[in-house]
C-alpha positions in Angstrom: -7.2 1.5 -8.8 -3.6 1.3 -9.0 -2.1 -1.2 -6.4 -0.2 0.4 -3.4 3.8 0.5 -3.8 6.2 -1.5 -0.8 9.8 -0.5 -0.5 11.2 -3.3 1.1 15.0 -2.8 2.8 17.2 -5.6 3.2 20.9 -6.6 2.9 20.0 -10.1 2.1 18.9 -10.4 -1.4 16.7 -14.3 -0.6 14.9 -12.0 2.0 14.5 -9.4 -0.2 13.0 -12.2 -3.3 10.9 -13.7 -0.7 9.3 -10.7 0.5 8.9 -9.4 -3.2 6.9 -13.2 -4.1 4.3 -12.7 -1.2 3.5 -9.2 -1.6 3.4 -9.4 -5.8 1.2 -12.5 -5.1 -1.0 -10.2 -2.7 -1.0 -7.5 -6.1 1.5 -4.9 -4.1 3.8 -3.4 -6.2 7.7 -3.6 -4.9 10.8 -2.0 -4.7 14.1 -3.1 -3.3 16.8 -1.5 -1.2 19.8 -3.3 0.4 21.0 -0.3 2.5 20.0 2.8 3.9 21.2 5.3 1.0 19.3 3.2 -1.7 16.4 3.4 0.4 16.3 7.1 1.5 16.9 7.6 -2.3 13.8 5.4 -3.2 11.4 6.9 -0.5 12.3 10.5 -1.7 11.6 9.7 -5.7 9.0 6.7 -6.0 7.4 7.7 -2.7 6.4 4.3 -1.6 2.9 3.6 0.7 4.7 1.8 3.1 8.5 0.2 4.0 9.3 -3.1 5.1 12.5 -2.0 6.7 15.1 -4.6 8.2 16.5 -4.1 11.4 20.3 -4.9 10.9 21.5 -3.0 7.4 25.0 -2.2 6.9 26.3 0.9 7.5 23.1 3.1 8.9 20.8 0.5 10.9 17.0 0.3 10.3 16.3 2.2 13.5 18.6 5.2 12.8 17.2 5.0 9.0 13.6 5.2 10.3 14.2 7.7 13.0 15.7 9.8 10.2 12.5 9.1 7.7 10.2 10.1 11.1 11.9 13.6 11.6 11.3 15.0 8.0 8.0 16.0 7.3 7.8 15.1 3.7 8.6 11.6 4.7 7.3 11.3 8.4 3.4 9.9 7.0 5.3 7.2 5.0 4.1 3.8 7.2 7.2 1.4 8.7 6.7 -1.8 9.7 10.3 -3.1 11.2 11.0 -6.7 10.5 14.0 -8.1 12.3 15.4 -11.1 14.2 15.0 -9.1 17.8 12.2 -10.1 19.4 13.0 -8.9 23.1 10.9 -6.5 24.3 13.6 -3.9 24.5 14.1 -3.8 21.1 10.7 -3.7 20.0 9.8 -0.3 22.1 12.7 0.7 21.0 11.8 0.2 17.0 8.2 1.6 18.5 10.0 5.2 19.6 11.5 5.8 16.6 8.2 6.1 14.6 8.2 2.6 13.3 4.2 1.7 12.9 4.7 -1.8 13.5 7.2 -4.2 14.7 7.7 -8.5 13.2 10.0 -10.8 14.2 11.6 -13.2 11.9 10.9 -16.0 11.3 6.7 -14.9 10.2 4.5 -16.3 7.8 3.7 -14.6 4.4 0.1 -14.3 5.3 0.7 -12.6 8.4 3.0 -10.3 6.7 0.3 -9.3 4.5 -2.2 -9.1 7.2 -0.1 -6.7 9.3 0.4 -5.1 6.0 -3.1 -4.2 5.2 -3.3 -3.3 8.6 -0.9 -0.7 8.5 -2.1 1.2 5.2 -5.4 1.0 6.8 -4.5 2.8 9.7 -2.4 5.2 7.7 -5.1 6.0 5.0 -3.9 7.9 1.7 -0.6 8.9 1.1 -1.1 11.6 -1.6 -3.7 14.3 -0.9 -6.7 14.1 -2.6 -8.8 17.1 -0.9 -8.3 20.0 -3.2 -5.9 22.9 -2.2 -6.1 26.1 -2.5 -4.7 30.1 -1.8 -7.0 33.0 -2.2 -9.1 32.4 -5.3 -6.3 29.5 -6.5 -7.8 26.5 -6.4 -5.8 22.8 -7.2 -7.6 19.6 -7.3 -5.0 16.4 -6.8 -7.9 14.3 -8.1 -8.8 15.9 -11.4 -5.7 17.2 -11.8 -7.4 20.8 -12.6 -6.1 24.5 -11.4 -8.5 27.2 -11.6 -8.6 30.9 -10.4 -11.7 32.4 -9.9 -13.4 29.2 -11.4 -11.6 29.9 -14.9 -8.8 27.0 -15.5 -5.2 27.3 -15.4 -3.4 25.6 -17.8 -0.2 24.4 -17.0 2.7 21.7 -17.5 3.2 18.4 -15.1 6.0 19.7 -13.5 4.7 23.1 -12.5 1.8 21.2 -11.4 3.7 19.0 -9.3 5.5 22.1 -7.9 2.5 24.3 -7.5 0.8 20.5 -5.3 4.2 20.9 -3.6 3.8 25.0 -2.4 0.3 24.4 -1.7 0.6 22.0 0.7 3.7 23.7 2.6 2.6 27.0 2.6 4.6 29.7 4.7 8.0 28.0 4.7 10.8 29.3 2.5 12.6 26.2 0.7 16.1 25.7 -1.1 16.4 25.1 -5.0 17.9 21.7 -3.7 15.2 20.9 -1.3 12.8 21.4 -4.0 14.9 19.4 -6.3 14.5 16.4 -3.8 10.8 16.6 -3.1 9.6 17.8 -6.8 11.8 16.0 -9.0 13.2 13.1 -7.3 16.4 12.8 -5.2 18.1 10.5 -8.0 17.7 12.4 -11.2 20.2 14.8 -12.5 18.8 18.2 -12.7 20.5 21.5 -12.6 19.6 24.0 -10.0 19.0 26.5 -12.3 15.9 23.8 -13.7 14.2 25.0 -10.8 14.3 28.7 -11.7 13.1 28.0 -15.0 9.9 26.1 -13.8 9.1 28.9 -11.6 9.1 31.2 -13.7 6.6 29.3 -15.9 4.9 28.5 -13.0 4.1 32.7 -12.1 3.4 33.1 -15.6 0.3 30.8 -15.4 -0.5 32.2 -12.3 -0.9 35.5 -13.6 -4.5 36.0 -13.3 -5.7 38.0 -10.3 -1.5 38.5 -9.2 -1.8 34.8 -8.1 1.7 35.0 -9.3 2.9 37.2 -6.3 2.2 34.3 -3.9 5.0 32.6 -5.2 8.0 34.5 -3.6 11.6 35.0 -3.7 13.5 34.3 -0.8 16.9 35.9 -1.0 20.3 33.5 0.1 17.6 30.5 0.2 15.1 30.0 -2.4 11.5 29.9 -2.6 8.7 30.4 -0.3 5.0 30.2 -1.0 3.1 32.5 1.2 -0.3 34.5 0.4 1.0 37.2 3.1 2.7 39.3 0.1 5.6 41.7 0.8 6.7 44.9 -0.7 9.8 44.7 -3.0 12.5 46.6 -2.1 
């Protein structure tokens, strides 16, 4: 079982190192942001189980980074537990509102960092799916990593598996090349637009069986849409 990932979110790198200890003691694995850009950045291409994000960070607080995190749907399941040096009740509904899953106020003991920890991830259960998917007769299981149609399998590469879990789980909804960019390959490595293109096209080509390949649609001025409602080309 691979150990659950913790973005932690600090300006102050001996907060950061003290954080890190505890949790790699506890067998978490960690990553480390000192400001909001790094983080967003992290969240969109490690996608973390859970951020311990400080209140006060330069530039974009914790609060305006969270309510951002909250009010995109590929991030908004990702758990935040705010950790800051506020502990008047104001503040603390206020971290609440945004989204933030839980609230601790500094100074706090490793253990009970750990505690509230487990407590959150708990409460938030898995962050990847792991029922299968599916679209007509196309089938995708997260677990086996396995695509079939009709039962028979589907062979395919990483990436258009990745991007097939992507459409199937946000069906309906036309996306940009950049937009998949960010949620397929990771908002810090340097692709090309055009990559996306490329990996669609491979994609319909092992989707060919039964016209599975029609579900993956072209979306003129924006991008791509998945959508088993198929439309007539003009």
């Amino acid at each position: 079982m691979h150990s659950k990932t913790i973005l932690i979110v600090d300006d102050e790198a001996p907060v950061r190192d003290m954080l890190r200890v505890a949790l790699e003691m506890a067998d978490y694995r960690c990553l480390e942001a000192e400001n909001a850009q790094e983080a967003h950045a992290l969240v969109i291409d490690e996608k973390p189980d859970l951020i311990l994000l400080d209140w006060m960070l330069p530039d974009v607080s914790g609060v305006e980074l969270a309510r951002r995190l909250k009010r995109d749907e590929l991030t908004t399941s990702v758990p935040i537990i705010m950790l800051t040096a506020k502990g008047e009740e104001d503040n603390k509904i206020k971290a609440l509102e945004t989204g933030a899953d839980d609230y601790i106020t500094k100074p706090f003991s490793p253990r009970e960092l750990v505690a509230r920890l487990k407590a959150v991830l708990r409460r938030a259960g898995p962050a990847t799916p792991e029922d299968p998917l599916s679209a007509g007769n196309l089938v995708l299981d997260p677990l086996s990593h396995r695509v079939t149609i009709k039962g028979q399998p589907v062979d395919m590469g990483p990436t258009e598996f990745r991007l097939l879990t992507f459409f199937l789980s946000h069906q309906e909804r036309a996306y940009t090349r950049t937009q998949l960019l960010d949620h397929v390959w990771g908002g810090n490595v340097y692709v090309e637009e055009r990559t996306v293109d490329v990996h669609i096209r491979r994609l319909r080509k092992a989707l060919t069986m039964d016209g599975h390949d029609r579900y993956i649609q072209t979306v003129r001025g924006t991008g791509y849409r998945f959508s088993v409602q198929t439309v007539e080309k003009v």
